[in-house]
Every structure is written in structure tokens, then in C-alpha cells.
C-alpha positions as CSV (number, residue, x, y, z in Angstrom):
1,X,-194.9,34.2,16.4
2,X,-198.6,32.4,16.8
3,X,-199.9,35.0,18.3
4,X,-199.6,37.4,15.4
5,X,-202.9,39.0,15.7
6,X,-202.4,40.5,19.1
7,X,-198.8,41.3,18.4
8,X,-199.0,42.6,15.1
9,X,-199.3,46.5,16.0
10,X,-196.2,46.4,17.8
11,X,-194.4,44.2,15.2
12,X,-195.3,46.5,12.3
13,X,-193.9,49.2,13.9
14,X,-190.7,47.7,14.6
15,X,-190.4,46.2,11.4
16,X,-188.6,48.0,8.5
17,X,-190.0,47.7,5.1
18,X,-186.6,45.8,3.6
19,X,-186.5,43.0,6.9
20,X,-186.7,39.6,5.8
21,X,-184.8,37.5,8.3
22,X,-186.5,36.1,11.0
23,X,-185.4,37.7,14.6
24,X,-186.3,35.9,18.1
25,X,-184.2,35.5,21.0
26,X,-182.6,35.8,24.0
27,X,-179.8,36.2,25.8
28,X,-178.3,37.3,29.0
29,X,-178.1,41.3,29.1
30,X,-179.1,44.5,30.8
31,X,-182.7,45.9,30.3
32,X,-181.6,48.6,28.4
33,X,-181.8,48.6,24.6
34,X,-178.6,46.7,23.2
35,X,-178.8,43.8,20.7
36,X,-176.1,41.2,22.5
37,X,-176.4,38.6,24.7
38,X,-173.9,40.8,27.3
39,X,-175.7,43.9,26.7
40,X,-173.2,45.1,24.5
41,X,-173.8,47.0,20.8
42,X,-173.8,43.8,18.5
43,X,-172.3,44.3,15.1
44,X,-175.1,42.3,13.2
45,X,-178.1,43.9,12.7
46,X,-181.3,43.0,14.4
47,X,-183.2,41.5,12.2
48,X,-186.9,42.3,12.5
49,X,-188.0,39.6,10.0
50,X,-191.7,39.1,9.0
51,X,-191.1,35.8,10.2
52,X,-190.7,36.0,13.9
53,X,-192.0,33.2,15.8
54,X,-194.9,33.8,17.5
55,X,-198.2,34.6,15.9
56,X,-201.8,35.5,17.1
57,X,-199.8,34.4,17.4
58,X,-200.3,13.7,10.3
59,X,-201.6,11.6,12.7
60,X,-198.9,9.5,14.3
61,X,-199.6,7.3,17.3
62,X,-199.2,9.5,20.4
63,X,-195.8,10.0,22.0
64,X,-195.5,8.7,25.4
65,X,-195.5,11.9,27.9
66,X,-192.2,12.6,29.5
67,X,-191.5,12.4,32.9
68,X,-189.5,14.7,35.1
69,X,-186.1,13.4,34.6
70,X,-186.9,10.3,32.5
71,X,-184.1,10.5,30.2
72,X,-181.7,13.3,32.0
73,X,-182.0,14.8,35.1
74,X,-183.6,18.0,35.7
75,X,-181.8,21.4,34.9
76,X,-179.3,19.5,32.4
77,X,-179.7,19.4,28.5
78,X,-180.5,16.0,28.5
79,X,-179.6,13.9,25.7
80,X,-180.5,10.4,24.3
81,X,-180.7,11.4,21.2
82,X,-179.5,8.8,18.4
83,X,-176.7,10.6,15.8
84,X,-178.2,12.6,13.4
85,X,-178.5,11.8,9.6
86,X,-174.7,13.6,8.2
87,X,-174.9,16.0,5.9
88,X,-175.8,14.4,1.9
89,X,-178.2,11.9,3.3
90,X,-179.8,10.6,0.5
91,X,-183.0,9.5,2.6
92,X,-185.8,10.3,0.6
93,X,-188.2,13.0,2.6
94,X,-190.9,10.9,3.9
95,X,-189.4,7.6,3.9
96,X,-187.2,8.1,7.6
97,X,-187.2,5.0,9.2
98,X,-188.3,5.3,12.7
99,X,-186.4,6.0,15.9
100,X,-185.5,3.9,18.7
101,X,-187.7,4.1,20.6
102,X,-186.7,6.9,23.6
103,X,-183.6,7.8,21.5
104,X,-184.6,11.5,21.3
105,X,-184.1,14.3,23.4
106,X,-186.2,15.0,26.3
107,X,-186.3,18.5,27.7
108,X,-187.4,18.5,31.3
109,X,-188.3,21.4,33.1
110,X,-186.8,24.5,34.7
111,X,-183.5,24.5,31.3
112,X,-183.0,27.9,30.7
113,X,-183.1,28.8,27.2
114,X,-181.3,31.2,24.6
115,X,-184.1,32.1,22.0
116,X,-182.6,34.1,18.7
117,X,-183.8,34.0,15.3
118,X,-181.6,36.9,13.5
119,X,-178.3,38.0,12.6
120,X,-175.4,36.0,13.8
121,X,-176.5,33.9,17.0
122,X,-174.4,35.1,20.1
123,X,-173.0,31.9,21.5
124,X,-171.5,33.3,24.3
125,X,-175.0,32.9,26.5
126,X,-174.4,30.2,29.3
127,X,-178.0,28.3,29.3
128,X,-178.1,24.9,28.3
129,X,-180.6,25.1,24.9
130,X,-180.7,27.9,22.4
131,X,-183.6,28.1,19.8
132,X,-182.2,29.5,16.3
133,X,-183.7,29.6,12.5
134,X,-183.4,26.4,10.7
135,X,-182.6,27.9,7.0
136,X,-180.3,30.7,8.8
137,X,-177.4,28.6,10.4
138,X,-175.0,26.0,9.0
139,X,-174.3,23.0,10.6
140,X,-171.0,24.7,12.3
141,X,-172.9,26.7,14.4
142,X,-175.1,23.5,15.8
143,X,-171.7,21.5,16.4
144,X,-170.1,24.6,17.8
145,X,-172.9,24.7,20.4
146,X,-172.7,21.4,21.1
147,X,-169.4,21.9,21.9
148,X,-170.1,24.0,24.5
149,X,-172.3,21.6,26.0
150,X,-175.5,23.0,24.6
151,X,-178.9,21.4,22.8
152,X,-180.3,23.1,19.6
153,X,-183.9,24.1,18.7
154,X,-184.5,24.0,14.7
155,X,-186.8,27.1,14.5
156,X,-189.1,26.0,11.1
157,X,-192.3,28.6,10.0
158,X,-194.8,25.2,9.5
159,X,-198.1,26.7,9.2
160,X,-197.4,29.9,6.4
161,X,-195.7,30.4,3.4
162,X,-192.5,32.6,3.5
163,X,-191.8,34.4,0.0
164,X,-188.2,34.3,1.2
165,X,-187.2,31.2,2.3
166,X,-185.3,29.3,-0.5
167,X,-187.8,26.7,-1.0
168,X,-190.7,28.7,-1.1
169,X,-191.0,27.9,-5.2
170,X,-191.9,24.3,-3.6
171,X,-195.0,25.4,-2.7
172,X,-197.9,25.3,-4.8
173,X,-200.1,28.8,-5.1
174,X,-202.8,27.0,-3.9
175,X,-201.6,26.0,-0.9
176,X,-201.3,30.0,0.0
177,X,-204.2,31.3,1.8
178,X,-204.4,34.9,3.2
179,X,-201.9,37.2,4.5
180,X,-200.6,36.0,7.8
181,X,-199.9,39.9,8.6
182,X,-196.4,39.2,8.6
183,X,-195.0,40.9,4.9
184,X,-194.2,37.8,2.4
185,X,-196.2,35.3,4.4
186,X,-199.5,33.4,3.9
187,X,-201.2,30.8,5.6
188,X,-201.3,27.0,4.1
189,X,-204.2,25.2,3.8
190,X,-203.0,22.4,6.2
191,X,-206.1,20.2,4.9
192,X,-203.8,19.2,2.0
193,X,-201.3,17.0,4.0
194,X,-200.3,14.8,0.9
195,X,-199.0,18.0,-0.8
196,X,-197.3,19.5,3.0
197,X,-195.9,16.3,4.0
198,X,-193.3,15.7,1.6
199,X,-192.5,19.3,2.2
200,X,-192.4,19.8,5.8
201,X,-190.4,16.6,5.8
202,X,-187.7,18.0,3.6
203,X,-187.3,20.8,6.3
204,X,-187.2,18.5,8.9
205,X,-184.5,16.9,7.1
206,X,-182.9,20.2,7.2
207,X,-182.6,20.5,10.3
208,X,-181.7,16.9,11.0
209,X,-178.8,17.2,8.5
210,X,-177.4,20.3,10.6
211,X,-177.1,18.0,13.8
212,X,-180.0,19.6,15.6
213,X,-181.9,18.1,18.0
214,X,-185.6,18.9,18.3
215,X,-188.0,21.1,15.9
216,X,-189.8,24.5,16.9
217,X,-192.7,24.6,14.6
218,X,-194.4,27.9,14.1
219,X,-197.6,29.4,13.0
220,X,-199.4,25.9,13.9
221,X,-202.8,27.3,15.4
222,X,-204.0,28.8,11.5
223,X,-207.8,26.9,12.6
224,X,-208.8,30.0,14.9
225,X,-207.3,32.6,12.7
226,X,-208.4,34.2,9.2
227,X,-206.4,31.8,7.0
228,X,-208.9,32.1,4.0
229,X,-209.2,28.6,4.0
230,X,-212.3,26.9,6.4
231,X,-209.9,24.8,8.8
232,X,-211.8,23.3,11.7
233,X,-209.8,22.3,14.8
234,X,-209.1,18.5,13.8
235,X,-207.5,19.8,10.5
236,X,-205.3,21.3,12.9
237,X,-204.9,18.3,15.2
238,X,-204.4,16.0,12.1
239,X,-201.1,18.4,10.6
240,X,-200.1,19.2,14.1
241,X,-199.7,15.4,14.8
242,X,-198.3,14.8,11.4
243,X,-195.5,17.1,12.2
244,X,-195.2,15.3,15.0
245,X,-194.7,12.1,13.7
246,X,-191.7,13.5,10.9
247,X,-190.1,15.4,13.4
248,X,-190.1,11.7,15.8
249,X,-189.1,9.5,12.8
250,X,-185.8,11.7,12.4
251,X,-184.9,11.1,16.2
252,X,-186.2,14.8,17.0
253,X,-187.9,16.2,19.6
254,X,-190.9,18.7,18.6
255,X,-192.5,21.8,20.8
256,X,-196.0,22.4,20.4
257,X,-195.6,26.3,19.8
258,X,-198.4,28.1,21.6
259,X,-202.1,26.9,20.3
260,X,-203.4,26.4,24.0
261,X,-207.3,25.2,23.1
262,X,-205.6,22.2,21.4
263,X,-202.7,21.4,24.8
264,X,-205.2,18.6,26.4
265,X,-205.6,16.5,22.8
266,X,-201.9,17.1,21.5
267,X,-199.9,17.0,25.1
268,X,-199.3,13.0,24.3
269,X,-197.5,13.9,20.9
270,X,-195.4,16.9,21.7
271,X,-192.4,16.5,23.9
272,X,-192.4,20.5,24.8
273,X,-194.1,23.6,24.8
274,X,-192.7,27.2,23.6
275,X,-195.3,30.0,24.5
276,X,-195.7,33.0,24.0
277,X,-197.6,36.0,26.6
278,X,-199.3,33.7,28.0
279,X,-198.9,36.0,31.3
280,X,-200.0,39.2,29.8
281,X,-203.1,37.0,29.2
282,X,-203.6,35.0,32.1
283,X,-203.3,31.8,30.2
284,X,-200.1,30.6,31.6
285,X,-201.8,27.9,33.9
286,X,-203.4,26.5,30.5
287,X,-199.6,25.5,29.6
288,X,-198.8,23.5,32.9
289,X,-200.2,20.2,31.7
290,X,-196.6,20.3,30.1
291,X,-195.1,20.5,33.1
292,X,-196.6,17.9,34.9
293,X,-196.0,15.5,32.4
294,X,-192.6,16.5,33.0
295,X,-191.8,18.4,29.6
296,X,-190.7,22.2,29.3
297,X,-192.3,25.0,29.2
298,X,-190.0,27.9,27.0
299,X,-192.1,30.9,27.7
300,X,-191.4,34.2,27.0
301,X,-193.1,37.8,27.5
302,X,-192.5,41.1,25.2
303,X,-194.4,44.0,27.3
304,X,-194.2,42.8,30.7
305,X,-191.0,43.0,33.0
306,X,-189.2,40.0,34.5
307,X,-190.7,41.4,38.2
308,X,-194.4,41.1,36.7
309,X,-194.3,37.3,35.8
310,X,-191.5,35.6,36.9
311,X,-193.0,34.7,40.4
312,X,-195.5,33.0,38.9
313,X,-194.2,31.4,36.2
314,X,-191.1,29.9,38.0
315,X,-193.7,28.5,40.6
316,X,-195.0,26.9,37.6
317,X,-191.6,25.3,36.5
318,X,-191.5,27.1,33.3
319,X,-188.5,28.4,31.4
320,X,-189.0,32.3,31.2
321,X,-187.9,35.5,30.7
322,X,-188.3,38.6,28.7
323,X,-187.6,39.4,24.9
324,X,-188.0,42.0,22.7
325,X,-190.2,42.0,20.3
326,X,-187.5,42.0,17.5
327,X,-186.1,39.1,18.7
328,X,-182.4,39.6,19.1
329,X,-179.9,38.7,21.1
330,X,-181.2,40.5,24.1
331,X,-182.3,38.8,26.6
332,X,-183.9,39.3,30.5
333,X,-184.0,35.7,32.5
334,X,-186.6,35.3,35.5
């Protein structure tokens, strides 16, 4: 999560000492404490990973803005997207040629969203997009959603090292900053984008391999937090919009994940927005410049119930409902 500094509290205390996976998302269900999508007990685990999106969470020529129904109509998954490299490209990272232009998938407001990031992703949820961890899942679980119809979210951790990912020998020790909060995880200095590049692109890769169809980038707003490193706010614009541009050159759309001071500069270069709390803390109408360029808004709340914020967040055309902080299958739609 970006907003790991004012969630932190609440997600050391749900975390266990041996969780490692990465645990986020939603589906349909009672209010009541079960880990499935139906509100029945799951048989996987919730995973209360270090990782969870959502923390206190490169320059490419800006993206045209979206708008409202400009590739698919409203409410439908939408998809122009051009095939995806198959499995065993041999592309070198880096060196993706560009994407026709408009070929990528363009999420228009009001889709409802499945959002999970650990143990075996529920598919049974009826929403047209789900969110899931990039490393995580196989490619059979991408095509057996898009069998049902469904577009997929490649859930990447962009901005902080992960001890347990199975690249994390890629990155060099001093491109580790301080401790995100998170166990296992430290920031990167995001100045260095000659040594992150070739990096993030190989995860982009990834998840372009696997047949998804847009990137969730987390931990991208390490400028305002303690990151050891002295970031100013353009280092963050410049590796925001590098991400940007390697997640476009692979035909994939990208979601600027939370980082609301930076929405005005980076609006033209992300095609949506996942947010986190932004009702708890009155910020949601900071996210609508999405909206009325005519790009999603996948917003969630942990501590608040559906009847606190759905009004006004379905007035603002976002995609919302209510997780728990663990980030399992559980979910309550507005």
C-alpha cells in the first residue's frame, strides 16, 4: 500500500511474523469476517504479506487522456488491447518496440473491480477487472479470467525492494534505502533510473508474458516519505513517467497508485487511478481529475463502512468498496 505510514499500526498487527505473500483484494461477500469472495471459509490462507499495496501509503511523452467511452463503452472491460508478447519472448527488457497507438486497454469509469493479492485468487467474483500479484499467478489464471470475460491488473511493488520476490538478487544494495515499514522491504533510490529501468522493465515483461493487460504499480510516492535517500518531487515525476512509458511500450495500461500531490502533472501519462482512503481523509475529490478525463478511479477503504463513503464516492464515478486490511478475498461493493 502507498499509504504505509498511516496504515502501518493496523498492518503490523495483522501481520504474522512468517507472512511473505502479498494480500489485497476484494470480492463479493458478507461483512462478517470470512476470507472468500462468497463469504464462505476459504481454504487458502490469507496472506497478510509485508507487501500489501498501499503505503503511506522515465519520462515518456504524455499519454493522451482518455475519454469516457473512447475505446469501450462505459461499465464494460473494454479492450483494444494488441496480443500480448507469448510466453519465451526473447525481447530484450528495454528494447519493446512501441504500441499502436490506442491499442491498449482503456478503463472507463464506474467497472467494478475484484482486488486480491494473496493465496489462490477466487475467480468466482462477477465484476469485470480483478487486480492480482504479478510474481504470484501463472499465466493460466490470466487466460482463465479472460475467459470469463474479465480484464487483469499486474499488481508490481515499483518503488521498494522485496527480500522475497525472486528477483530481488537483481537489485543492487545500493539501490535499498530505509525500511519501508513493511518486513523485507526497502525503498529504491528512484534517482538511479539507468540501474531501475532495465529492471522494472523485466517485470513489466512479466506481466506482459502472463497475458495481462495493464500494470498496478505500488509504493510510487517514496519523495514525501523517509526513503533515506533525498528524492525531490521531479525524481518522482521522472520514474513515475518512466514506468509509464515501459508499461505503454508493452501495449499495457498503467494506474497511478495513490500519490495525489503529483495527479495534476502525471494525469496525461497514467490511464487510471487505484486509491487508497482517500475518504477517511477527505481527499477523494483530489482523485476526480481521473474521472473527468474519463479514466477509473479503483478506490478502496479499510476502516470505514460501505454506508460512510459510498454516496459520495459513487457520485464521483469511482469504483469502490471496502477491504480488509489483509487483503483477501473479501470484499464489500458500494
Amino acid at each position: 500500500m502507498n499509504r504505509r505510514t498511516r496504515l502501518l499500526p493496523a498492518a503490523l498487527a495483522l501481520a504474522t511474523a512468517t507472512a511473505l505473500l502479498v494480500s489485497s483484494c476484494s470480492s463479493s461477500g458478507s461483512e462478517d469476517d470470512q476470507d472468500s469472495a462468497d463469504g464462505s471459509p476459504s481454504n487458502s490462507p490469507a496472506a497478510t504479506a509485508p507487501s500489501t499495496p498501499g503505503t503511506p501509503s522515465a519520462t515518456d511523452t504524455p499519454s493522451t487522456p482518455g475519454t469516457p467511452g473512447g475505446t469501450t463503452a462505459p461499465g464494460t472491460p473494454g479492450a483494444t488491447t494488441a496480443p500480448a508478447t507469448p510466453p519465451g519472448s526473447s525481447t530484450p527488457p528495454g528494447t519493446t518496440a512501441p504500441a499502436p497507438a490506442g491499442a491498449r486497454w482503456q478503463p472507463t469509469p464506474g467497472l467494478a473491480w475484484q482486488w486480491q493479492l494473496g493465496g489462490t485468487v477466487d475467480q468466482s467474483v462477477d465484476v469485470p477487472v480483478y487486480d492480482i500479484d504479478g510474481f504470484e499467478n501463472d499465466a493460466s489464471v490470466v487466460a482463465a479470467l479472460h475467459a470469463k470475460g474479465r480484464k487483469v491488473i499486474c499488481y508490481i511493488n515499483a518503488g521498494s525492494w522485496e527480500d522475497f520476490r525472486p528477483d530481488s538478487n537483481a537489485f543492487a544494495k545500493a539501490l535499498q534505502g530505509s525500511d519501508t515499514g513493511w518486513k523485507g522491504e526497502k525503498w529504491f533510490d528512484i534517482r538511479k533510473l539507468d540501474q531501475l529501468k532495465p529492471l522494472m522493465a523485466a517485470r513489466f515483461d512479466m506481466c506482459r508474458s502472463k497475458g495481462f493487460d495493464a500494470i498496478e504499480p505500488d509504493t510510487i510516492e517514496a519523495y514525501n516519505q523517509n526513503s533515506g535517500f533525498p528524492l525531490t518531487p521531479d525524481d518522482q515525476l521522472a520514474y513515475n513517467r518512466m514506468l509509464a512509458q515501459l508499461a505503454h511500450e508493452r501495449g499495457l495500461a498503467i494506474g497511478l497508485k495513490n500519490d495525489l500531490d503529483q495527479i495534476p502533472a502525471l494525469l496525461p501519462d497514467f490511464d487510471f487511478a487505484v486509491n487508497e482512503e482517500c475518504s477517511q481523509f477527505d481527499e477523494c475529490d483530489r482523485v476526480s481529475p481521473f474521472i473527468k478525463a474519463g479514466k477509473a478511479v479503483f478506490h478502496v477503504e479499510y476502516k470505514l463502512d460501505t454506508d460512510q463513503f459510498c454516496a459520495k464516492t459513487k457520485a464521483l464515478g469511482f469504483s469502490s468498496m471496502q477491504k480488509k486490511l489483509d487483503l483477501n478475498a473479501w470484499r464489500k461493493p458500494c
